[in-house]
N, C-alpha and C positions, 0 to 999 in steps of 0.2 A: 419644825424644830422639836417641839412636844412631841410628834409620832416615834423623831429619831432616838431621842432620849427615852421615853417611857418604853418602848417598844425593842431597843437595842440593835434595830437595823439600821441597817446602812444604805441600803435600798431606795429607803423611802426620801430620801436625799432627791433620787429622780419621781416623786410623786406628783405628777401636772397640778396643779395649781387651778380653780374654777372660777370662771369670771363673775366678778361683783356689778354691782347698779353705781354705788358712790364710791367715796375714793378708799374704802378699805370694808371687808369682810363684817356684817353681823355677829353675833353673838349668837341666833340664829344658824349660821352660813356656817360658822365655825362648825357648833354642834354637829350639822349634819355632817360637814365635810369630813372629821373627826368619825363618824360613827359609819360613815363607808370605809373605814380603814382598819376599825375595830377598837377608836377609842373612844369611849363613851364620856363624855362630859358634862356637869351638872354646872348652870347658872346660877350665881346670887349675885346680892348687892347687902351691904352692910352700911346702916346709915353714920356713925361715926368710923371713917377709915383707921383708927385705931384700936379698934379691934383686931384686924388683923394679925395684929404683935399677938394674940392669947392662942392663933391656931398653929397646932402641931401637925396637921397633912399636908403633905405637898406629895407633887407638885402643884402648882397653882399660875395660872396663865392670868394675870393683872393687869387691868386697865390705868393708864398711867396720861395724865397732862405732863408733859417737859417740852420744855424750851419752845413755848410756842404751839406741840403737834400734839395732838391728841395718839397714842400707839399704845401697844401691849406688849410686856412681857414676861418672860419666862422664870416664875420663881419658882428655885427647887431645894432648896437649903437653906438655915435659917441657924445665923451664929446668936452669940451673947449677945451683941450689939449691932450685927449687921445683918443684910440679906445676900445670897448669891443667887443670881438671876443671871438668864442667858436674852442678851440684847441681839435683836434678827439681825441690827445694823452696828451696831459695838462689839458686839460676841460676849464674853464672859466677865461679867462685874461684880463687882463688891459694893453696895448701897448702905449707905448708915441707916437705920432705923427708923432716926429723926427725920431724918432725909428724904425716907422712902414713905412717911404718912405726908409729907407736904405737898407729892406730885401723884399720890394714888388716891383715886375717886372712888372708891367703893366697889367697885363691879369686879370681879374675877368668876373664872371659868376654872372648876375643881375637875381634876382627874379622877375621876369613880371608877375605873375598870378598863382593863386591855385584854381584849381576845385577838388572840394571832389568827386572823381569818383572810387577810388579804394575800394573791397570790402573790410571788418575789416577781419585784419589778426590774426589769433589762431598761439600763440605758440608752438612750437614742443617739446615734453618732451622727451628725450629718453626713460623714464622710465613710464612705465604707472603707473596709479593714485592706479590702485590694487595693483601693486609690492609695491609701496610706504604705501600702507595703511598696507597691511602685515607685510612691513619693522617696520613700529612707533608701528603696534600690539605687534609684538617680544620684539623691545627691550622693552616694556611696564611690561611686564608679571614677571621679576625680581625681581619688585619693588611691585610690583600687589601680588606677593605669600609672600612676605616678611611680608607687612601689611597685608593680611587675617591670614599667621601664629600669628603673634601677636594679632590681634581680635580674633583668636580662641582659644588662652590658656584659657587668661577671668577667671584666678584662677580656673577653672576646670580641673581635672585629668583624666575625661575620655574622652576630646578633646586632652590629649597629643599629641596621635600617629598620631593624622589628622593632629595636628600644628608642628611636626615635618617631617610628608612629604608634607607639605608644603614649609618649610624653604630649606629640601632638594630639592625640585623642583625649588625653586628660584637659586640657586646656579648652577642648570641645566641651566636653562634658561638663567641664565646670561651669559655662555660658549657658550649655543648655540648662543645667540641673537651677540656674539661676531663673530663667526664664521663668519654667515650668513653676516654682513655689511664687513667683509675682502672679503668675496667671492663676496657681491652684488659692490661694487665700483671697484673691478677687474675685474667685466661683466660690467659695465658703463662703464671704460675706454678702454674698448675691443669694446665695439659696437660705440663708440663716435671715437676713434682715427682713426678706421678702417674706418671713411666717410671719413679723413680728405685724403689732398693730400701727400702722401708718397715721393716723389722728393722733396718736399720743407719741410726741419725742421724746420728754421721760423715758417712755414704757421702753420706746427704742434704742435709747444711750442704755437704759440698765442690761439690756439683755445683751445688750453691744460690749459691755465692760464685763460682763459677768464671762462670757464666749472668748475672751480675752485670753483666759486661763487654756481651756479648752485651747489654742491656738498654739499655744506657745507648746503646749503637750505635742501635741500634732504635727508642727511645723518645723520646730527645733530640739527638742530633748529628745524625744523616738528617735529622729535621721541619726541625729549627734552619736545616740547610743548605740544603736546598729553600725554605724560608720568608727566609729571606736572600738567597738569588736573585733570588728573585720580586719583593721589596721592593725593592732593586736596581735591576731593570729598569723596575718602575713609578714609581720616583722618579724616572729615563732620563725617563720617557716625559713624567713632568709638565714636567721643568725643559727639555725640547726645543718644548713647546709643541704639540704637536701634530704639529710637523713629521717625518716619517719619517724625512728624509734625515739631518736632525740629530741623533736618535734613535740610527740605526743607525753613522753616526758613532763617537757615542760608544760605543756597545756594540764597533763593532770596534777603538777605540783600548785600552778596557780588556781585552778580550781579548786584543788584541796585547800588553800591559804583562803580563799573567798568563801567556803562551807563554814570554816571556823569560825570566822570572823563572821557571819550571820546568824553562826547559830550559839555561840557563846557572848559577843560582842553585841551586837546590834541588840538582840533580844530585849534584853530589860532595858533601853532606850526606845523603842519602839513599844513595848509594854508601858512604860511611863507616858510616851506623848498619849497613845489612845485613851490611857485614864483618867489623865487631864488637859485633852483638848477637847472641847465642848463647844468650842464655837463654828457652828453650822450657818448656814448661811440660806 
Protein backbone atom coordinates (compact mmCIF):
# COMPACT_ATOMS: atom_id res chain seq x y z
CA UNK A 1 0.00 0.00 0.00
CA UNK A 2 2.84 2.51 0.94
CA UNK A 3 4.97 1.28 -2.34
CA UNK A 4 1.58 1.98 -4.42
CA UNK A 5 1.03 5.47 -3.03
CA UNK A 6 4.58 6.73 -2.61
CA UNK A 7 5.70 5.33 -5.77
CA UNK A 8 2.42 6.02 -7.97
CA UNK A 9 2.40 2.44 -9.61
CA UNK A 10 0.16 0.49 -10.01
CA UNK A 11 2.06 -2.52 -10.59
CA UNK A 12 3.24 -3.00 -7.51
CA UNK A 13 -0.40 -4.05 -6.54
CA UNK A 14 0.99 -7.52 -7.94
CA UNK A 15 4.30 -7.28 -5.72
CA UNK A 16 4.37 -11.09 -3.93
CA UNK A 17 4.30 -10.78 -0.58
CA UNK A 18 7.48 -12.60 1.62
CA UNK A 19 6.74 -15.12 4.24
CA UNK A 20 6.91 -14.13 7.84
CA UNK A 21 7.83 -16.43 11.35
CA UNK A 22 4.64 -14.87 13.43
CA UNK A 23 1.55 -13.74 12.65
CA UNK A 24 2.59 -10.37 10.90
CA UNK A 25 5.66 -8.69 9.34
CA UNK A 26 8.74 -7.02 11.67
CA UNK A 27 9.63 -3.72 11.43
CA UNK A 28 12.69 -5.34 10.39
CA UNK A 29 10.95 -7.55 7.53
CA UNK A 30 9.08 -4.37 6.53
CA UNK A 31 12.31 -2.36 6.05
CA UNK A 32 13.91 -4.67 4.00
CA UNK A 33 11.10 -5.78 2.13
CA UNK A 34 10.48 -1.87 1.28
CA UNK A 35 14.06 -1.30 0.41
CA UNK A 36 14.12 -4.25 -2.37
CA UNK A 37 11.51 -2.18 -4.16
CA UNK A 38 13.29 1.05 -3.73
CA UNK A 39 11.61 2.57 -0.64
CA UNK A 40 13.72 3.19 2.09
CA UNK A 41 12.23 3.46 5.54
CA UNK A 42 13.48 4.71 8.80
CA UNK A 43 12.27 3.25 12.39
CA UNK A 44 11.38 5.18 15.58
CA UNK A 45 9.37 5.11 18.51
CA UNK A 46 8.28 8.11 20.55
CA UNK A 47 7.80 7.66 24.19
CA UNK A 48 4.59 9.80 24.69
CA UNK A 49 2.30 8.97 21.37
CA UNK A 50 1.30 12.49 21.38
CA UNK A 51 3.83 13.70 19.91
CA UNK A 52 2.91 12.64 16.86
CA UNK A 53 0.20 15.59 16.39
CA UNK A 54 3.82 18.15 16.30
CA UNK A 55 5.07 16.12 12.86
CA UNK A 56 4.65 17.73 9.57
CA UNK A 57 6.18 14.50 7.34
CA UNK A 58 4.32 11.95 5.95
CA UNK A 59 3.76 9.52 5.01
CA UNK A 60 4.06 7.64 7.93
CA UNK A 61 3.18 3.68 8.37
CA UNK A 62 1.78 3.67 12.31
CA UNK A 63 1.73 0.99 14.62
CA UNK A 64 -1.83 0.94 16.14
CA UNK A 65 -3.72 -1.35 19.12
CA UNK A 66 -7.69 -1.49 17.81
CA UNK A 67 -10.20 -3.55 18.82
CA UNK A 68 -8.38 -6.15 20.27
CA UNK A 69 -5.28 -6.59 17.12
CA UNK A 70 -2.40 -5.16 17.26
CA UNK A 71 -1.81 -3.86 12.89
CA UNK A 72 -0.47 -0.87 11.16
CA UNK A 73 -1.46 1.80 9.23
CA UNK A 74 -1.07 4.07 6.57
CA UNK A 75 -1.02 7.74 7.59
CA UNK A 76 -0.64 10.18 4.82
CA UNK A 77 -2.44 13.46 5.65
CA UNK A 78 -3.01 15.15 8.50
CA UNK A 79 -6.25 17.91 8.88
CA UNK A 80 -6.93 20.56 11.78
CA UNK A 81 -8.35 17.81 13.74
CA UNK A 82 -8.01 14.60 12.08
CA UNK A 83 -5.80 12.14 10.41
CA UNK A 84 -6.26 10.35 6.93
CA UNK A 85 -4.94 6.98 6.87
CA UNK A 86 -5.25 4.25 4.51
CA UNK A 87 -6.68 0.96 6.51
CA UNK A 88 -5.09 -2.68 4.44
CA UNK A 89 -8.57 -3.81 5.70
CA UNK A 90 -11.07 -0.64 5.75
CA UNK A 91 -9.44 1.18 2.92
CA UNK A 92 -9.54 5.06 3.43
CA UNK A 93 -10.52 6.77 6.80
CA UNK A 94 -10.75 9.75 8.72
CA UNK A 95 -9.45 9.42 12.48
CA UNK A 96 -10.03 12.18 14.99
CA UNK A 97 -6.80 13.14 16.58
CA UNK A 98 -8.01 12.36 20.00
CA UNK A 99 -8.80 9.13 18.72
CA UNK A 100 -5.94 8.26 17.02
CA UNK A 101 -3.30 9.01 20.41
CA UNK A 102 -5.54 6.35 22.19
CA UNK A 103 -4.99 3.40 19.77
CA UNK A 104 -1.31 4.44 18.64
CA UNK A 105 1.64 2.96 20.50
CA UNK A 106 4.59 4.96 19.60
CA UNK A 107 6.26 2.99 16.75
CA UNK A 108 6.00 4.20 13.12
CA UNK A 109 7.94 3.48 10.01
CA UNK A 110 8.90 7.07 8.32
CA UNK A 111 9.23 7.23 4.39
CA UNK A 112 12.89 8.82 3.94
CA UNK A 113 13.21 8.13 0.10
CA UNK A 114 11.91 6.44 -3.17
CA UNK A 115 14.26 5.31 -5.98
CA UNK A 116 12.22 3.95 -8.99
CA UNK A 117 14.73 0.90 -9.23
CA UNK A 118 12.45 -1.93 -9.48
CA UNK A 119 11.72 -3.49 -12.71
CA UNK A 120 7.41 -3.11 -13.90
CA UNK A 121 5.84 -6.09 -12.65
CA UNK A 122 3.45 -8.33 -15.04
CA UNK A 123 0.48 -9.90 -13.43
CA UNK A 124 0.17 -13.61 -13.16
CA UNK A 125 -3.06 -15.02 -14.60
CA UNK A 126 -3.75 -18.46 -13.83
CA UNK A 127 -5.49 -18.89 -16.69
CA UNK A 128 -3.96 -18.03 -19.98
CA UNK A 129 -5.35 -15.51 -22.31
CA UNK A 130 -6.24 -18.62 -25.02
CA UNK A 131 -8.12 -20.54 -22.35
CA UNK A 132 -10.00 -17.32 -21.84
CA UNK A 133 -10.51 -16.37 -25.31
CA UNK A 134 -12.00 -19.96 -25.98
CA UNK A 135 -13.89 -19.58 -22.87
CA UNK A 136 -15.94 -15.84 -24.18
CA UNK A 137 -15.82 -18.00 -27.95
CA UNK A 138 -18.23 -20.72 -26.35
CA UNK A 139 -20.21 -19.12 -24.43
CA UNK A 140 -20.61 -16.49 -27.67
CA UNK A 141 -21.81 -19.24 -30.14
CA UNK A 142 -25.47 -19.67 -28.45
CA UNK A 143 -26.48 -16.39 -29.19
CA UNK A 144 -24.20 -16.28 -32.50
CA UNK A 145 -26.68 -19.49 -34.08
CA UNK A 146 -29.72 -18.20 -32.55
CA UNK A 147 -29.49 -14.76 -34.60
CA UNK A 148 -28.11 -16.49 -38.00
CA UNK A 149 -31.21 -18.88 -37.48
CA UNK A 150 -33.35 -15.90 -37.65
CA UNK A 151 -31.42 -14.09 -40.51
CA UNK A 152 -31.80 -17.13 -42.40
CA UNK A 153 -35.49 -17.95 -42.39
CA UNK A 154 -35.76 -14.28 -44.24
CA UNK A 155 -39.38 -15.63 -45.35
CA UNK A 156 -37.79 -18.30 -47.41
CA UNK A 157 -38.72 -21.95 -47.31
CA UNK A 158 -35.86 -23.43 -48.69
CA UNK A 159 -33.48 -22.06 -45.82
CA UNK A 160 -35.94 -23.85 -43.34
CA UNK A 161 -33.88 -26.84 -42.62
CA UNK A 162 -30.44 -24.62 -42.42
CA UNK A 163 -32.29 -22.22 -39.94
CA UNK A 164 -33.59 -24.97 -38.05
CA UNK A 165 -30.08 -26.67 -37.48
CA UNK A 166 -29.18 -23.66 -36.67
CA UNK A 167 -31.44 -23.05 -33.79
CA UNK A 168 -30.80 -26.79 -32.78
CA UNK A 169 -27.18 -25.94 -32.62
CA UNK A 170 -27.70 -22.99 -30.42
CA UNK A 171 -29.47 -24.95 -27.87
CA UNK A 172 -26.33 -27.48 -28.13
CA UNK A 173 -24.07 -24.85 -27.61
CA UNK A 174 -25.81 -23.41 -24.91
CA UNK A 175 -25.43 -26.98 -22.83
CA UNK A 176 -22.12 -27.24 -23.94
CA UNK A 177 -20.79 -23.53 -23.16
CA UNK A 178 -22.70 -24.49 -19.74
CA UNK A 179 -20.77 -27.43 -19.10
CA UNK A 180 -17.48 -26.11 -19.97
CA UNK A 181 -17.51 -22.84 -17.41
CA UNK A 182 -18.62 -25.53 -14.37
CA UNK A 183 -15.75 -27.55 -15.45
CA UNK A 184 -13.36 -24.35 -16.34
CA UNK A 185 -13.86 -22.57 -12.61
CA UNK A 186 -13.38 -26.22 -10.90
CA UNK A 187 -9.79 -26.26 -12.83
CA UNK A 188 -9.16 -22.46 -11.63
CA UNK A 189 -10.03 -23.41 -8.09
CA UNK A 190 -7.95 -26.55 -8.18
CA UNK A 191 -4.82 -24.97 -9.74
CA UNK A 192 -5.36 -21.54 -7.56
CA UNK A 193 -6.03 -23.22 -4.03
CA UNK A 194 -3.44 -25.97 -4.60
CA UNK A 195 -0.50 -22.83 -4.50
CA UNK A 196 -2.04 -21.74 -1.52
CA UNK A 197 -0.73 -22.82 2.17
CA UNK A 198 -2.88 -25.99 3.26
CA UNK A 199 -2.02 -25.69 7.39
CA UNK A 200 -3.54 -22.33 7.44
CA UNK A 201 -7.54 -21.97 6.39
CA UNK A 202 -7.41 -18.25 6.98
CA UNK A 203 -4.54 -17.95 4.57
CA UNK A 204 -6.90 -20.17 2.32
CA UNK A 205 -10.35 -18.43 2.55
CA UNK A 206 -8.48 -15.06 2.06
CA UNK A 207 -6.94 -15.74 -1.07
CA UNK A 208 -10.14 -17.76 -2.01
CA UNK A 209 -12.21 -14.34 -1.56
CA UNK A 210 -9.67 -12.14 -2.82
CA UNK A 211 -9.64 -14.58 -6.46
CA UNK A 212 -13.29 -13.97 -6.28
CA UNK A 213 -12.92 -10.77 -8.04
CA UNK A 214 -10.43 -12.19 -10.42
CA UNK A 215 -13.45 -14.81 -11.35
CA UNK A 216 -16.08 -13.01 -11.88
CA UNK A 217 -13.68 -10.85 -14.44
CA UNK A 218 -12.89 -14.05 -16.17
CA UNK A 219 -15.93 -15.97 -16.21
CA UNK A 220 -18.70 -13.41 -16.66
CA UNK A 221 -17.81 -9.70 -17.65
CA UNK A 222 -15.06 -10.75 -20.45
CA UNK A 223 -17.66 -13.55 -22.15
CA UNK A 224 -20.77 -11.09 -21.50
CA UNK A 225 -18.64 -8.29 -23.12
CA UNK A 226 -17.34 -10.04 -26.18
CA UNK A 227 -20.77 -11.76 -26.51
CA UNK A 228 -22.62 -8.40 -26.50
CA UNK A 229 -20.49 -7.20 -29.21
CA UNK A 230 -20.95 -9.74 -31.32
CA UNK A 231 -24.79 -9.49 -30.84
CA UNK A 232 -24.33 -6.01 -31.69
CA UNK A 233 -22.93 -6.14 -34.86
CA UNK A 234 -25.11 -9.00 -36.08
CA UNK A 235 -28.18 -7.36 -35.26
CA UNK A 236 -26.15 -4.17 -37.56
CA UNK A 237 -25.98 -6.50 -40.00
CA UNK A 238 -29.63 -7.99 -40.01
CA UNK A 239 -31.37 -4.51 -39.81
CA UNK A 240 -29.00 -3.18 -42.84
CA UNK A 241 -30.12 -5.84 -45.02
CA UNK A 242 -27.38 -7.16 -46.28
CA UNK A 243 -25.99 -3.90 -47.49
CA UNK A 244 -22.26 -3.32 -46.36
CA UNK A 245 -22.32 0.30 -46.77
CA UNK A 246 -25.24 0.56 -44.48
CA UNK A 247 -23.94 -1.71 -42.17
CA UNK A 248 -20.64 -0.11 -41.83
CA UNK A 249 -22.55 3.18 -41.54
CA UNK A 250 -23.94 2.47 -38.64
CA UNK A 251 -21.02 0.70 -37.00
CA UNK A 252 -19.06 3.86 -37.54
CA UNK A 253 -21.82 6.33 -36.20
CA UNK A 254 -21.90 4.10 -33.02
CA UNK A 255 -18.46 4.07 -32.61
CA UNK A 256 -18.20 7.74 -33.24
CA UNK A 257 -21.11 8.29 -30.39
CA UNK A 258 -18.80 5.89 -27.99
CA UNK A 259 -15.26 8.13 -28.83
CA UNK A 260 -17.22 11.07 -27.58
CA UNK A 261 -18.49 9.84 -24.87
CA UNK A 262 -14.93 8.48 -23.61
CA UNK A 263 -13.19 11.13 -24.36
CA UNK A 264 -15.30 14.20 -23.31
CA UNK A 265 -17.76 12.25 -20.85
CA UNK A 266 -16.15 9.66 -19.01
CA UNK A 267 -12.70 11.52 -18.66
CA UNK A 268 -13.17 13.80 -15.60
CA UNK A 269 -15.19 10.78 -13.92
CA UNK A 270 -12.41 8.47 -14.31
CA UNK A 271 -9.78 11.40 -13.50
CA UNK A 272 -11.83 11.93 -10.27
CA UNK A 273 -12.30 8.20 -9.02
CA UNK A 274 -8.15 7.65 -9.67
CA UNK A 275 -7.56 10.75 -7.35
CA UNK A 276 -9.63 9.80 -4.84
CA UNK A 277 -9.60 6.25 -4.66
CA UNK A 278 -6.86 5.11 -2.47
CA UNK A 279 -8.14 2.14 -1.19
CA UNK A 280 -5.62 -0.72 -2.23
CA UNK A 281 -5.95 -3.76 -0.82
Amino acid sequence: MALIHVSKRRDFIYALEEKVEGQAPSFAELIHYGAKFGLRLGGYKVQDPREILTNKDFPLLVSVYENGFSHMLYLYKAKRKSFLVLDPKNGKREIEKADFIKIFDGRFLKVEEYNDIYPKIKPIHPISALSLSFHSLLNSLPSISLLLSIFSMNGQKENFILSLLLLLSSFLFLLLSKLETSLFIKRFDSLYLNKVDDNSLFKRRENYMHYNKYKSMAFVIYPTLILNILEILLTLFIFSFGDPYFFFSLVSSILFSLLLYFLFVSKEDSFNEKASSLEYS
